[in-house]
C-alpha positions as CSV (number, residue, x, y, z in Angstrom):
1,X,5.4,9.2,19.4
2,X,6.3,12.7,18.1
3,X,2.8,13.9,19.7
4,X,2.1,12.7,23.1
5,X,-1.3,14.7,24.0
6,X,-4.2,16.0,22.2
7,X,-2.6,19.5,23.2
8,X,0.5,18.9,21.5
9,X,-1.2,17.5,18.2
10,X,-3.4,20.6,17.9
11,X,-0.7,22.9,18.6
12,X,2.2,21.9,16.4
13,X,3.0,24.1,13.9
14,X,4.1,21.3,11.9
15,X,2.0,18.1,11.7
16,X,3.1,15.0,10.1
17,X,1.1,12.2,9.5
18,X,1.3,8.3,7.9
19,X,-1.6,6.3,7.8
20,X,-1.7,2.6,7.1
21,X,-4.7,-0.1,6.9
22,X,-6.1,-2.5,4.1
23,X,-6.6,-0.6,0.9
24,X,-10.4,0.6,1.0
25,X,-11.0,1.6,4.7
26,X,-10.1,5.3,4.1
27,X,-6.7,6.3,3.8
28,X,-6.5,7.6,-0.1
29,X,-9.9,9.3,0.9
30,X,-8.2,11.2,4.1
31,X,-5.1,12.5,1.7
32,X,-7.1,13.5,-0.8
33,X,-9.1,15.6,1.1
34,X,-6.6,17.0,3.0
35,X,-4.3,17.4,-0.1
36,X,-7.2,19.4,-1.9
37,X,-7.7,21.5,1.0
38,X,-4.4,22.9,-0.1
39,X,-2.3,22.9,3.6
40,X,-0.9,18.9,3.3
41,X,1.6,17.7,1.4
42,X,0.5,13.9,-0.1
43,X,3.0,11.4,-0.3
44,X,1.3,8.1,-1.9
45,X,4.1,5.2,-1.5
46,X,2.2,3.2,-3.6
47,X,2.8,6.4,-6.4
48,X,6.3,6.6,-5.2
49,X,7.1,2.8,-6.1
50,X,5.2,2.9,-9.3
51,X,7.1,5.9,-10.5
52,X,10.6,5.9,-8.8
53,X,11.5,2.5,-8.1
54,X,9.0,0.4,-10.6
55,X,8.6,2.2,-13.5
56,X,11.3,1.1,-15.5
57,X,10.4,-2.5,-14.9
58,X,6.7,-1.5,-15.6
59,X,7.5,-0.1,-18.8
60,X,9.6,-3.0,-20.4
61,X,6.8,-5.6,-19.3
62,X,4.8,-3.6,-21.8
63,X,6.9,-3.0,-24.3
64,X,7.8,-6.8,-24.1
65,X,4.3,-7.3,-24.7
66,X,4.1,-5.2,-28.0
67,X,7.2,-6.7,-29.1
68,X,4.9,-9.7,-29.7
69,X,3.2,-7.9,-32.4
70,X,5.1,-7.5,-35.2
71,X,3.4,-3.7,-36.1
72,X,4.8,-2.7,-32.6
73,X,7.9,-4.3,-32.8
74,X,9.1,-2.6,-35.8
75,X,7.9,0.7,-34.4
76,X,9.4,-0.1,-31.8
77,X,13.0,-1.1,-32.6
78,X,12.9,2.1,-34.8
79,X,12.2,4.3,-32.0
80,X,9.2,5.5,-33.5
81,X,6.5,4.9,-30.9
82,X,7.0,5.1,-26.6
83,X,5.4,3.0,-24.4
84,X,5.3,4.4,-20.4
85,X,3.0,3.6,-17.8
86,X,0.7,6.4,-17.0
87,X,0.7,6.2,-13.3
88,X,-1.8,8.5,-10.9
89,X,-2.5,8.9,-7.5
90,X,-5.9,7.6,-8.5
91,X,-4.8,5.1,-11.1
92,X,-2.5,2.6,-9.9
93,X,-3.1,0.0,-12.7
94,X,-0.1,-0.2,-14.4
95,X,1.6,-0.9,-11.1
96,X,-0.8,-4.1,-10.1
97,X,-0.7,-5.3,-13.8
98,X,3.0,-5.6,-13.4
99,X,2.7,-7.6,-10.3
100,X,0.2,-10.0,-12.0
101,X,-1.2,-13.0,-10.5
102,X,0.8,-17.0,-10.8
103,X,-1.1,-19.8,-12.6
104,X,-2.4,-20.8,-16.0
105,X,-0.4,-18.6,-18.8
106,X,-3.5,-19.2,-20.6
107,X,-5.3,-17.7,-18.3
108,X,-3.0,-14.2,-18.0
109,X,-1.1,-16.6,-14.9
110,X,2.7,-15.7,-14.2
111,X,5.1,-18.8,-13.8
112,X,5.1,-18.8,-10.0
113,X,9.3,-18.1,-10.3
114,X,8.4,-14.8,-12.0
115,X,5.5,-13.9,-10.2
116,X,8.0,-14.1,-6.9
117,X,10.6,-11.8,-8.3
118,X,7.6,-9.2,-8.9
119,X,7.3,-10.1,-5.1
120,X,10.7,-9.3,-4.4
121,X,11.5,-6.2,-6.7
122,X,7.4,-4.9,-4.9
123,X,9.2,-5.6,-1.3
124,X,12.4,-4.0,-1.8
125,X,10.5,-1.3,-3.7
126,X,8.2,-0.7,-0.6
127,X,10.9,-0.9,1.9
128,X,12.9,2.0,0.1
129,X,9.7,3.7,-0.7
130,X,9.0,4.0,3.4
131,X,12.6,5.0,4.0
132,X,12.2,7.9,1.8
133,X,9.5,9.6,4.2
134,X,11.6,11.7,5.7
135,X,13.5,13.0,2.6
136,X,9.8,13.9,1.4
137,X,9.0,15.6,4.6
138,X,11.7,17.5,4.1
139,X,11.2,18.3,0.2
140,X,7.2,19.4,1.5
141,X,8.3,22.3,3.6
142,X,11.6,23.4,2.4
143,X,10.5,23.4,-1.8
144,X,7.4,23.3,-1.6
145,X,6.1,25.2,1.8
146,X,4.0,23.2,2.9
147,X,2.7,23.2,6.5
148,X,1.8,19.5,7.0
149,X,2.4,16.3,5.7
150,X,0.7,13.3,5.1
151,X,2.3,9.6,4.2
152,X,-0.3,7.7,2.6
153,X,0.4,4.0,2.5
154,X,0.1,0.6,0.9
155,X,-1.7,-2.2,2.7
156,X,1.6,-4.2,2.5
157,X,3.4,-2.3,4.9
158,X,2.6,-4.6,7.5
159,X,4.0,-7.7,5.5
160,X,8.1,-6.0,6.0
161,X,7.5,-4.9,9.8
162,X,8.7,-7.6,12.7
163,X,6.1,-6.3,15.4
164,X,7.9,-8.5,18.6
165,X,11.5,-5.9,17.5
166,X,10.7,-2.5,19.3
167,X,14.0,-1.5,17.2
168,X,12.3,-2.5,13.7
169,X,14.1,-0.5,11.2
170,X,10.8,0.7,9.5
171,X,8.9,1.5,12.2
172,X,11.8,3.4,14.4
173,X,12.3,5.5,11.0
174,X,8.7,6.3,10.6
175,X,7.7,6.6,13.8
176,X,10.8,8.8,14.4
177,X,9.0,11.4,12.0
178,X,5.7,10.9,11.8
179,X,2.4,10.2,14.0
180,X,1.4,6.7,12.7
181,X,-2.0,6.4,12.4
182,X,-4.0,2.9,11.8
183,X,-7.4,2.9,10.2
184,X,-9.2,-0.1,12.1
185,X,-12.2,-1.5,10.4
186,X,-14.9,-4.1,12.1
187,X,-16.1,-7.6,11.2
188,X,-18.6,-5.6,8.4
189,X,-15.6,-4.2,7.0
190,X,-14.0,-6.7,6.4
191,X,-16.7,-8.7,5.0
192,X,-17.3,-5.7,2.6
193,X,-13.6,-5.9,1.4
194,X,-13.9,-9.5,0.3
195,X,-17.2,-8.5,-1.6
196,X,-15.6,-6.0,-3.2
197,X,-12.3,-7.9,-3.9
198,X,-14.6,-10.9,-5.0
199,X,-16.3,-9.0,-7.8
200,X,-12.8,-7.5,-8.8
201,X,-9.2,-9.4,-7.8
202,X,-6.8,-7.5,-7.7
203,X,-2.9,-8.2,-7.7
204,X,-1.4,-8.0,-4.5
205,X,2.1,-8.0,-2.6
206,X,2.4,-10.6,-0.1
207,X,5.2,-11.4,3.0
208,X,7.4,-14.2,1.4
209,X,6.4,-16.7,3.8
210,X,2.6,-16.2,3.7
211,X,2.9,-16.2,0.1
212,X,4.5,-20.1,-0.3
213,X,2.6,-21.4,2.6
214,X,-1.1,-20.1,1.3
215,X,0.3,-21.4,-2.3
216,X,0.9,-24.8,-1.1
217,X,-1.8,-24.8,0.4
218,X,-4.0,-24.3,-2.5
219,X,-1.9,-26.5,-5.0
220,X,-2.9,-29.6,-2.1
221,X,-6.2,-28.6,-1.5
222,X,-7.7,-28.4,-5.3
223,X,-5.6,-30.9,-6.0
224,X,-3.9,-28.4,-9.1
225,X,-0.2,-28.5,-11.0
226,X,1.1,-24.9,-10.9
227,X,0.0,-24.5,-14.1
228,X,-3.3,-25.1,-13.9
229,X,-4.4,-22.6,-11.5
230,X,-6.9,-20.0,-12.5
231,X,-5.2,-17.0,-11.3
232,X,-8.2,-15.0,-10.2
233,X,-9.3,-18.2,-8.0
234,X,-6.4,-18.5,-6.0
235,X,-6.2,-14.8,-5.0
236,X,-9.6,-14.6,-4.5
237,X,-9.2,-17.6,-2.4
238,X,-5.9,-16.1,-0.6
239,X,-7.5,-12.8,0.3
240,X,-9.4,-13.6,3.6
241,X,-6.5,-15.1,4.5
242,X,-4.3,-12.3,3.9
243,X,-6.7,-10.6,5.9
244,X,-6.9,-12.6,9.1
245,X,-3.0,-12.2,8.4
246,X,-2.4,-8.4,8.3
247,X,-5.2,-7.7,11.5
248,X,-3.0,-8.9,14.3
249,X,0.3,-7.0,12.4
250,X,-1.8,-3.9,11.7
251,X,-2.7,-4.0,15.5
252,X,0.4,-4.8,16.5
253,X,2.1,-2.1,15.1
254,X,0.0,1.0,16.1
255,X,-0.2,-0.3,19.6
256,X,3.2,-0.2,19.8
257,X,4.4,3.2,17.1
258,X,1.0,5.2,16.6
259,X,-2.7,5.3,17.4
260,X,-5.3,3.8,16.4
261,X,-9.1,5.2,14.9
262,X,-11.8,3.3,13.9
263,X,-13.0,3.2,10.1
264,X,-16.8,4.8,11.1
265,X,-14.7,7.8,12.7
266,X,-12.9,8.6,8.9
267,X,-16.4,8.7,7.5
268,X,-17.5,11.3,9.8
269,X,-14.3,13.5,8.9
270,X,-14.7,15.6,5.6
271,X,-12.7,18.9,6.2
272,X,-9.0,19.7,8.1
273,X,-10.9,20.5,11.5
274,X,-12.5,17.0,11.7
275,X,-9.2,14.9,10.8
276,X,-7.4,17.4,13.8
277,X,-10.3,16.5,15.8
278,X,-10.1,12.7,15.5
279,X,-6.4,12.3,15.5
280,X,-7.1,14.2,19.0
281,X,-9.6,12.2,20.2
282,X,-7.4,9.1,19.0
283,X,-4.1,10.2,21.4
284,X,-6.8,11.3,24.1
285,X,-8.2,7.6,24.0
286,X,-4.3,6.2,24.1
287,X,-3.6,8.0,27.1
288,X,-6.3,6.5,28.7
């Protein structure tokens, strides 16, 4: 890790961060803060795919939809009108719209070959996204003079990382450059998330493998044609699974690349001085 001790965390100059954990437990709430309290550079991968390596794919799946209307289309074709995704580090929408959700068209359902190519083009978008840490590192304190850094990331991280290869390519690069940092919540947590995710499904990016297994195993157990599936039931009914799936990866990787801090710890933390503190009391509690 590029800080070893609590000493060596408090005391550099330079401190570079990237969090990861399932979307909810914290990590958005920690950038912002530290972002607004005008010393840490925020870089949001999820912003970074949505705008550099997404958007133009975003953009046509609306305009495809307007081109339905013929109003829009004319406008359209004539160049009169622009459609663009209005993308935020506190509005993501646009981004999970595009990802969508396979089953029933009827029902706003992708055709599953479609919805798997969003997969792919989110994957590949991700990966690149995480590569492009250091360049933004570099971009925070040469351009922009920043002091510190911090690399806000998407729950699906842990769906590209191998956590038996101690030479994965995403985590040597990151770790390389940054103190990674997992958000761990408890069995409360994670009974909250599924509340919360319950009440409002959201589109979601999935490891290739996960993804046709937990399908499968949905078409068989409801007895349902591909076609037929209500998209928001099947990823509600995916979501604890996902999960169950990302906790052992999640662990996995900050046992091996970073530390690890417990979600009632992030609550506590609501200035500069209290993240500092917990990261340090986080590499204190590594070492034992």
């Amino acid at each position: 890790m590029i800080y070893e001790t609590a000493a060596e965390w408090r005391n550099a100059p330079q401190k570079r961060v990237l969090i990861f954990a399932m979307s909810g437990l914290g990590k958005t709430y920690l950038s912002t803060m530290l972002r607004d309290g005008g010393d840490w550079f925020h870089y949001s991968i999820d912003y970074r795919i949505g705008t550099r390596y997404m958007g133009e794919a975003i953009a046509d799946n609306a305009k495809r939809e307007a081109m339905k209307v013929p109003f829009l289309r004319d406008l359209l074709r004539s160049n009169s009108i622009y459609i663009g995704s209005n993308i935020s580090f506190d509005d993501l929408k646009p981004m999970s719209s595009y990802l969508g959700k396979p089953g029933n068209p009827a029902l706003g359902g992708l055709d599953w070959d479609e919805y798997t190519k969003r997969q792919d083009q989110f994957q590949r978008s991700e990966i690149a996204a995480l590569h492009d840490t250091g360049h933004f590192i570099e971009r925070a304190t040469d351009l922009y003079q920043y002091p510190h850094f911090i690399c806000d990331t998407g729950g699906s991280i842990c769906e590209w990382v191998d956590t038996d290869d101690d030479k994965d390519p995403i985590m040597t690069d990151l770790a390389s450059k940054t103190l990674m940092v997992w958000i761990e919540g408890t069995d409360a947590h994670t009974a909250e998330l599924i509340r919360r995710f319950d009440k409002e499904p959201k589109p979601m990016s999935y490891d290739p493998v996960f993804l046709l297994n937990t399908w499968q195993a949905y078409l068989a157990e409801f007895n349902k044609a591909p076609d037929q599936v209500d998209p928001d039931d099947f990823i509600r009914w995916a979501f604890a699974k996902a999960l169950a799936h990302r906790q052992p990866r999640y662990k996995a990787m900050a046992d091996k690349w970073g530390i690890t801090v417990p979600q009632d710890a992030v609550t506590r933390v609501h200035d500069q001085e209290g993240f500092v503190g917990m990261i340090a009391d986080a590499l204190e509690m590594r070492r034992g």
